[in-house]
Structure formats: structure tokens, C-alpha cells
N, C-alpha and C positions, 0 to 999 in steps of 0.2 A: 474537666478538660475543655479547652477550646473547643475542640473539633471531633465529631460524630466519626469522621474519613475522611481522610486524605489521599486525595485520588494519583499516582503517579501518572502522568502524561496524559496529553486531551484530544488522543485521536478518539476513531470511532467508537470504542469500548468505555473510554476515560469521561468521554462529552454523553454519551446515555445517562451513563452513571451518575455525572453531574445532576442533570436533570430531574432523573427519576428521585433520588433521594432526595432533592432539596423541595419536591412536590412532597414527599412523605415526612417532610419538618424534620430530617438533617440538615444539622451546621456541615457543610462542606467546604474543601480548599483544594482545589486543583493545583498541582504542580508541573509547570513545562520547562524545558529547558531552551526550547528556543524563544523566540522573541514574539511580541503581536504586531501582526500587521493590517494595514487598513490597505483600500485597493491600490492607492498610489504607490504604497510603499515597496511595492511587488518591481522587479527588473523590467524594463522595455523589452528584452530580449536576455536571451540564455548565453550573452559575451558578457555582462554584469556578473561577473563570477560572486562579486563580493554580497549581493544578492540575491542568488539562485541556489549555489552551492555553502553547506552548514561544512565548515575546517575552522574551527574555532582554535587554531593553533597559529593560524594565520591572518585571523580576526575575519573570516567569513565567517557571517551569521545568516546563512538563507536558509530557503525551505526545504532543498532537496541534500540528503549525506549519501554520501558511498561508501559502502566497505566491502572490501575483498580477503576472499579466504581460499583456502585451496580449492574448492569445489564449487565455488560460484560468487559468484560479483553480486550485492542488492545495493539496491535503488529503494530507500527510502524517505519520509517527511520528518521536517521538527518546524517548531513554529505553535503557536496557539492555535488548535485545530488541527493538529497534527498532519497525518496521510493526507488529510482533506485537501490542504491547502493546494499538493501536488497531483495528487493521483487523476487520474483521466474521467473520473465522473462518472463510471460504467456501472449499472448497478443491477446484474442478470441473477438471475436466482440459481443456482446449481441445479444438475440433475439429478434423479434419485439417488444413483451411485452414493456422492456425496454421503447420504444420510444413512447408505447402509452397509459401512466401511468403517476401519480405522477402530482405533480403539474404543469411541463413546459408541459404538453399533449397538449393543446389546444395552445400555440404562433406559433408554426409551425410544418410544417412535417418532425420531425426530425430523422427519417429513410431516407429519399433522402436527407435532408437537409447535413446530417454529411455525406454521404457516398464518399465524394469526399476528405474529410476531414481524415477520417479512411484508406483511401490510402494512402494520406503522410502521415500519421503517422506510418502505418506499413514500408514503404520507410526509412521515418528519423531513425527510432530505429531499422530498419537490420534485421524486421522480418524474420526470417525462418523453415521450417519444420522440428523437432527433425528429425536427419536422422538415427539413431539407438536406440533399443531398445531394457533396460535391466533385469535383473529380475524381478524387483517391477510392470514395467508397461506390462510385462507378465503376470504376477499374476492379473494384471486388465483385462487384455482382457481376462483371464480364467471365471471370473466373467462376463464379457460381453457375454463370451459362455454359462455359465449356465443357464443366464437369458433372452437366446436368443436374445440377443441386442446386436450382436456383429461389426452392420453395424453402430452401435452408439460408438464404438470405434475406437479415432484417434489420432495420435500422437499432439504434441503440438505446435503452431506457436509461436515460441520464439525471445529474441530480443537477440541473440548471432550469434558468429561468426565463421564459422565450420570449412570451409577452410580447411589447412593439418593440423593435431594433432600435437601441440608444436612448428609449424612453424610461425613464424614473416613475417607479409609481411606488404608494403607498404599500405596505407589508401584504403579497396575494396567499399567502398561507395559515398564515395563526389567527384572524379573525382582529388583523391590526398590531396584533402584539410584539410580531418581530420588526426588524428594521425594513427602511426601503430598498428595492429593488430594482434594476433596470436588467431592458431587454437583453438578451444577447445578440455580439454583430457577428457569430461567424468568424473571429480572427482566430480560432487556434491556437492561443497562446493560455489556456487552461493549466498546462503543465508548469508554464513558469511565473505561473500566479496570476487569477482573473482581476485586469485594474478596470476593467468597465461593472464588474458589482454582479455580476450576472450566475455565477458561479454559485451552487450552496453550498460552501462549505460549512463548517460547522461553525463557525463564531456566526454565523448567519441562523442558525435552528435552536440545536439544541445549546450550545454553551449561552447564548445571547439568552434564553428563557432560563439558563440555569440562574444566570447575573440575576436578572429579574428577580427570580425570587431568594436572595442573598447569599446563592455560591460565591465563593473568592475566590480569584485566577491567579495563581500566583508565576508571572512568568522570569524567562532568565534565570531559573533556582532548575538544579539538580539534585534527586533523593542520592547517596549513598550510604546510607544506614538504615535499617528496619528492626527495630530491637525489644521485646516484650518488657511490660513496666514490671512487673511482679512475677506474676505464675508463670511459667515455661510456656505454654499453647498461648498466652496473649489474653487472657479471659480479665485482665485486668485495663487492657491496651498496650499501645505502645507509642514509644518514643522514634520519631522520624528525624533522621539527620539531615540536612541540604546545605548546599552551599551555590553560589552562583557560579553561572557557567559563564558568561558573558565578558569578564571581566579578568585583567591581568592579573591581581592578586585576588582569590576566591574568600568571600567572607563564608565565614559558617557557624548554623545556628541547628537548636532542638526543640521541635513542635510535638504534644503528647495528643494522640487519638484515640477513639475507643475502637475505629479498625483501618483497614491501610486496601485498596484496592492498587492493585499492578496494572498499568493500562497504557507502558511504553514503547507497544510494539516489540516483537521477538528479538530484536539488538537490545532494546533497552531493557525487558521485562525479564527475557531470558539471562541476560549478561548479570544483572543485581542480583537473582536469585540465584545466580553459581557462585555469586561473592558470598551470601548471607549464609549459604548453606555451611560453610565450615569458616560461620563466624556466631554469626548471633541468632540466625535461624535453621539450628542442626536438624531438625525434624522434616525437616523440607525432601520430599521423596526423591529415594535415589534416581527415580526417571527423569527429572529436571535436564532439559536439555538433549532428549532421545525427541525421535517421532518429526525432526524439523523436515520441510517439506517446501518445494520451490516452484509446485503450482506443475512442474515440467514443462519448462517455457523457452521459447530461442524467439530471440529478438535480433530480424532482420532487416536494415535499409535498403529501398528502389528507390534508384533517384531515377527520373522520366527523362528523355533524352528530346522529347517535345516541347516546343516553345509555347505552344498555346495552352498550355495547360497553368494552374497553380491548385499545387497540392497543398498549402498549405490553410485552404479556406475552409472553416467548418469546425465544430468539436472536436475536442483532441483525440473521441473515439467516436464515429457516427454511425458505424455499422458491422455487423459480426457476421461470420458464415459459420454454420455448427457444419464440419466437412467431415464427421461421424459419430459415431456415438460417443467417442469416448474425449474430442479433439473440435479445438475451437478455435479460429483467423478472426483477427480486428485489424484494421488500418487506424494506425495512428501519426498523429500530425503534431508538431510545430508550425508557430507562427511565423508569418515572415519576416526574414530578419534574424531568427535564432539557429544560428549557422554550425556553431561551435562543436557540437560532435563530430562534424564532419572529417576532424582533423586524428579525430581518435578511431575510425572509420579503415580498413583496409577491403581488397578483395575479397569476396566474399567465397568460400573454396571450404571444399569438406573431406579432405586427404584424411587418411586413419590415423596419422601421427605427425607432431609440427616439421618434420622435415622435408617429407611430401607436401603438408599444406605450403608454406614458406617456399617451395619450387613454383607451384601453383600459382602464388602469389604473383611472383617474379614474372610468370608467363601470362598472364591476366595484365600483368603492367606492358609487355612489351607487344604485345596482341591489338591489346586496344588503346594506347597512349592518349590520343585524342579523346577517347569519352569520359577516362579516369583525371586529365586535364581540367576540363571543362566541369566536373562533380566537385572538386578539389580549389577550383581558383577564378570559374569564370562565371556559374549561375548562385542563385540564390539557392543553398542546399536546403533548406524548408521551403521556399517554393516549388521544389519540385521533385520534393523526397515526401517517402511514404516510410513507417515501421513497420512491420508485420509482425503485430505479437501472436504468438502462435503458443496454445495451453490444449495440455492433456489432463483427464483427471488421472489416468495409471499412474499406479504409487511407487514410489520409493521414495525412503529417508535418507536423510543426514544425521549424526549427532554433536552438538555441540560439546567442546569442553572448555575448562578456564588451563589458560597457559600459567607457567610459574612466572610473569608478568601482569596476569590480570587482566590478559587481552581473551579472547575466546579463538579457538580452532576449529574446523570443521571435519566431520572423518564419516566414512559411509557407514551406514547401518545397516537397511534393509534393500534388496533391487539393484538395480543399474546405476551405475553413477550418473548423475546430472552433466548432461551433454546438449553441448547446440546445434548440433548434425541427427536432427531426430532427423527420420526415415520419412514420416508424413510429411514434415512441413518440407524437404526439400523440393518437393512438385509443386506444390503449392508456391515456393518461392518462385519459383522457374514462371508458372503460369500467370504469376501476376507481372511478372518481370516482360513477358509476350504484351499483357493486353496493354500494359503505358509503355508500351519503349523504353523500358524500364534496364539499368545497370544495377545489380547487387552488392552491397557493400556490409559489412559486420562491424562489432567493436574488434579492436586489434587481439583483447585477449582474449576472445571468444577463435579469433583465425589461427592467431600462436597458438596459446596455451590448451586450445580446447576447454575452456572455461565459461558457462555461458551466463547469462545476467537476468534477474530476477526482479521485479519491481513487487513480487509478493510471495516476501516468506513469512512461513507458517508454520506453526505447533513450536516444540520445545517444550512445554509446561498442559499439554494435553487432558484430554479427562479420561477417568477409568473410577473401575466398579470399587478399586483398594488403590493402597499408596504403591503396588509394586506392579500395575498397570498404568498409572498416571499420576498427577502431580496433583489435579483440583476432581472433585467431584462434579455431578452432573452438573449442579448450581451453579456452581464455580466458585466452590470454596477450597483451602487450600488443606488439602490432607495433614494433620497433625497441628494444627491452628486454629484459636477462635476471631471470627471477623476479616479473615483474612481471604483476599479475591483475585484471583486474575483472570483481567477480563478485556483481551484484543487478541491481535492474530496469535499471540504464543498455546490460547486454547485450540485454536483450530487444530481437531484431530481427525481428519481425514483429507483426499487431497479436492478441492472444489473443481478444479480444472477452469475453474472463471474467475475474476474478476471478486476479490474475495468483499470488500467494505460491506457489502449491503451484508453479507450471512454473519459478518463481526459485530454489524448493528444489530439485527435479529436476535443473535444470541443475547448480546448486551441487555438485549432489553426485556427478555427473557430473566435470567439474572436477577434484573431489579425487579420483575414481577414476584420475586421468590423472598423477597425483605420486607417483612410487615409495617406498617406505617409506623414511626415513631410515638410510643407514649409519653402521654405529658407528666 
């Protein structure tokens, strides 16, 4: 065979993987379906739909996709480097909770188990501590002053590179081996792709030393087939199906491996393995697609109603407030210039059903005309908007399934339904809305529909002690399979309440710690 594995997708679980096996003398071949980019290639601004946003029906090929289901909206990456390329660089380690929940609670203790683990990852990906800070994340610690929690305000452990502002220099982390680096300048524009180089994302750590030592990237190809060569469990390998994604008419080809790692994120990993399951990989545990999990997040805009201000200066997340045990506030930014949600943006209103919100609305417009004006048509909405992502670790699920279309639906499983009118963050909104002069504004289908938006979902293909608890065991191997792995957010089996990449790196790397070096 060609190929040792064949990694599906290269976010943070896909690009470990890379890495670690081709250091243990695997042949490997990653497959992405989005495209690679260098830092030019990234959008000036988030009005570049055709560069931001991945609608490959419409021949958008950017970094960021949306999908919407009945019970919540996500915001995810594609691209070489996957989440990397988009996500806000946050990189908090969960609290115990985390580790002592959900379905993997009882295989081991994995608070000491990962903790050796969450230091190289924070290492590989250049963690370090925002070293400045700018209006938006003053305005949070003004809220951490009123609420007397101001010892629970801190800047943010990010995977950027600070160095001198706009200066290039030589690789400061692998001892030379990775590419050059420049400072970062502070513009906020992380989310819609770093062009000043500054950014780690992973085509910068680990996929850039995976190349080095002879991984293949194979981009623009989509897996839709996964199929054992011989013996049922795959103990012989198997046959991997792609075709490109990129392109009007799809070419498609068959690559044989001795094992296949999952690592497309829960759209991607979860979605292929509801197809394979009642096709060509029946063994696949009925839990496939139970356990999904939305972090419990409500994502709200302040735009500031002050002139001297610009919110839009600094990392896309510079600082957190943990405002309890269980519940955690970040201000996040756009750079200036990336305006574009503002139009997707209504009144921000928490009515118990859309008919009351939708009156609310209407009276929030005729109340304040002038300041919903001036948000909507007169200032720069990243200059002087703030997000307020707002994450609990309290659990509740979702479950996936596949429609009689091949699309997936979303349906409650365990808890509360996922809502954006959680009860904490509404003061919290209020309070930061006081300390910047701040208007409050939502996405539209979060005001309507009561639907709220996710940039980090999680589980679907979980871990358990048998196949009638989870999908992959502790390792992350796939119950009733030989060589078979999944290994991104669809493991996550518990809920983090933060900021997941670094615990999907951790684990990852975990994982490969568990695959003996290749004999010769």
C-alpha cells in the first residue's frame, strides 16, 4: 500500500496526527477539502464573501462555512489548517469539571492523564500571554470591577507571535525548522485570516514539520467512501474514496491504506460516519452522532456609541473573565473594516417566544432610531463593536441524524435545549453595554427564531468503556475496527465550557502517543 494513513481533514486533531506519525516513519496523506492559503491569499475584510465564507455551490472557497439546523447555527473552518486558520487563537485549558464528566469520566484520570499533554500543545502552537490591552478588553475588566470579580480577569493565552510589530524574523520556535515569522500589529483581523504571518496556525507548526518529514497534503479532495479491503474490521486496510471539491465537475479516484484517521471536525467526521454506517462501515456504534454538545454559548454584539474609542484594535480574543464556576465572558473583535454582519445583526431582545421578541424588536427600533441608525449605516461596525462570547460548561446534548437526503438534523437528547437568552450572560450583557456606551445587537436568528450560534461544536463520535457507550475507545480507536481513529472535536465527550482547540490538541497528541513507532 501507498499509505500507512490517511488522515481526513487538517485541523487540530488531523495536523497532530500528521506530525506524530510521520516522526514514527509513517507514509502519510492528509486530505482537505478546502483550499491552501498563504497570508495574502486571506480577504482584507469579511465583505470578500468570496474569500471568507466556504459555499462551494456558489464557488465560495473561504475559511469560514455555516450550517444551520433546528437547534443551532455553527461557525466552522476549511482550508489547509483547518479551524486554525479561523478560530480566535484562545488557548485556556478547561476546568476540572471537564475531566470529570460525560461519558470518558470513568477510563481514566484525565486531568493528570492529558496534563503533560496540554504542555506540548501549548509549546507546538506558541502559546502566549496577550501583552496589551485594548478598549474592548478594558471595558471587560470595567465589568469585572463592578461585579467585584476583577481577580477573575486575565488576559488571554493565545497561539500568536508578538515579537517586534511588522518585523520578520527567522523561525522563534522549532530551533530554525519552521518558517519565518513576523510580529503582530494588533489589527484584529485573526478571524478573517492573519495576512501579516503573525498568526500560528497550523500550516505554521505542525503540518509545515509534518511536509518536512514526507507527509503529503492533499488539498481541494473530499473522502466520501471508507471501505475495508478484505476482512470486515479492516485488519487488512482499506480503500479510501475522494473526489475534488473545488471544482464544477468532481473528478474521483481510490487510494488503499493500512488505516484511515477521521479528523474533519463534527460536520465533517460526524456527517461521513452516519453515511458509512449503513454502507460500508456497519459496525460503526449505534451511538455515532448522540453526545453533540454546543459548549452553551450566546454570542452577543455592543457596538459603543463613543467616538473615541476603536474596538476593533488587538487580538480577536485578548482577555476572559471566568464570572463563575461554571461560566466564562471573552470580548471578541473584528478588524476594521469587516462590517458585514452588521446587516445580519437585529435588536438584541429576550421575549420567551418570537412574537413577543419580534414586538420588542419593533419597539427597540422606534425608542432609539438614531442609535440603531448610526450602528447600521453611519460608523464603522468593527470599529466600534465588541462580541461577547459567553460559554458555560453545564451540559446538555443534542443528537445528530442523517435525513433521507444525506444531510444531517439536529434533535435534543439530554437537558435544556440550546438557547441564547441564558440567564447569566443577560447581566453580563447589560453590564458591558453600561461601561462602553454600548447598544446591543444579536444575529437575526438568534432574535427570531431563538436559535443561538456556536463557533464550537463538539462530540457526536465520543469515547466510552464499550460500543454501546461511545463510538471510539479511550485511545481513539473506533469500536469494531482495526486502525481506525477519530481524532477532533467529534471526540470531545464532555462539555469544556472554553475555548476547545488546545484540549482537541492535547488529546490528539495523546493518541499518537498510544501508536508504536513503525517497524522496518
Amino acid at each position: 500500500m501507498k499509505y500507512d494513513y490517511i488522515i481526513v481533514g487538517s485541523g487540530f486533531g488531523g495536523s497532530v496526527s500528521a506530525l506524530r506519525l510521520s516522526k514514527k516513519g509513517y507514509k502519510v496523506l492528509v486530505i482537505e477539502k478546502g483550499k491552501w492559503f498563504k497570508a495574502k491569499d486571506f480577504p482584507k475584510s469579511n465583505w470578500n464573501f468570496r474569500k471568507w465564507l466556504w459555499i462551494p455551490s456558489i464557488h465560495f472557497f473561504g475559511i469560514m462555512k455555516i450550517n444551520f439546523f433546528r437547534h443551532i447555527a455553527v461557525l466552522s473552518g476549511t482550508g489547509v489548517g483547518g479551524g486554525s486558520l479561523v478560530y480566535a487563537n484562545t488557548l485556556p485549558i478547561p476546568k476540572s469539571t471537564f475531566f470529570k464528566t460525560g461519558s470518558w469520566s470513568q477510563l481514566l484520570d484525565w486531568e493528570n492523564e492529558l496534563a503533560p499533554y496540554y504542555k506540548e500543545a501549548l509549546r507546538m502552537l506558541g502559546a502566549a500571554k496577550t501583552p496589551k490591552l485594548f478598549d474592548a478588553d478594558l471595558g471587560l475588566k470595567k465589568v469585572a470591577q463592578k461585579l467585584h470579580i476583577e481577580d477573575k480577569f486575565n488576559p488571554t493565552n493565545v497561539a500568536i507571535y508578538f515579537g517586534e510589530e511588522n518585523v520578520t524574523k527567522k523561525d522563534p520556535y522549532f530551533e530554525g525548522e519552521g518558517p519565518e515569522r513576523t510580529g503582530c500589529n494588533y489589527c484584529g483581523a485573526c478571524m478573517t485570516g492573519c495576512r501579516n504571518n503573525s498568526k500560528n496556525t497550523l500550516d505554521k507548526n505542525y503540518l509545515y514539520l509534518a511536509q518536512k518529514l514526507g507527509a503529503e497534503i492533499l488539498a481541494e479532495h473530499e473522502v466520501y467512501d471508507v471501505r475495508p479491503i478484505h476482512e470486515e474490521d479492516g485488519t487488512s486496510g482499506y480503500e479510501v474514496a475522494i473526489k475534488t471539491s473545488t471544482k464544477l465537475i468532481s473528478k474521483r479516484t481510490k487510494i488503499k491504506s493500512k488505516g484511515v484517521i477521521f479528523s474533519g471536525g463534527v460536520l465533517g467526521t460526524v456527517k461521513l460516519l452516519l453515511k458509512l454506517k449503513i454502507s460500508s462501515l456497519p459496525n460503526i456504534s449505534n451511538r455515532i452522532g448522540h453526545n453533540i454538545r454546543t459548549n452553551n454559548e450566546t454570542l452577543v454584539s455592543i457596538s459603543s456609541l463613543d467616538k473615541d474609542k476603536n474596538y476593533s484594535k488587538g487580538v480577536a480574543i485578548g482577555s476572559i473573565l471566568d464570572t463563575d464556576e461554571n461560566s466564562h465572558l471573552e470580548v471578541v473583535r473584528y478588524s476594521e473594516g469587516s462590517n458585514s454582519w452588521k446587516f445580519l445583526h437585529l435588536p438584541y431582545v429576550t421575549g420567551s417566544n418570537i412574537f413577543s421578541r419580534l414586538a420588542m424588536v419593533i419597539v427597540a427600533f422606534i425608542k432609539s432610531p438614531l442609535n440603531y441608525f448610526k450602528i447600521y449605516f453611519m460608523n464603522s461596525w468593527a470599529k466600534k463593536t465588541v462580541v461577547l462570547l459567553f460559554m458555560q460548561s453545564l451540559d446538555s446534548t443534542l443528537r445528530f441524524k442523517r435525513t433521507v437526503f444525506g444531510l444531517m438534523s439536529s434533535r435534543l437528547s439530554t437537558g435544556k435545549k440550546p438557547t441564547p437568552f441564558i440567564k447569566e450572560s443577560v447581566q453580563l450583557i447589560n453590564e458591558y453595554a453600561k461601561a462602553v456606551n454600548g447598544v446591543s445587537t444579536s444575529f437575526a436568528l438568534e432574535t427570531i427564531a431563538g436559535i443561538p450560534s456556536t463557533a464550537h461544536i463538539l462530540g457526536g463520535a465520543v469515547m466510552g468503556e464499550n460500543p454501546s457507550e461511545g463510538v471510539i475507545d479511550k485511545n481513539n480507536k473506533v469500536f469494531g475496527y482495526k486502525n481506525l481513529y477519530v481524532i477532533d472535536g467529534a471526540m470531545i465527550s464532555a462539555n469544556p465550557g472554553v475555548n476547545p482547540s488546545l484540549s482537541i490538541t492535547a488529546i490528539a497528541e495523546r493518541a499518537m502517543d498510544q501508536i508504536p513507532a513503525k517497524e522496518n
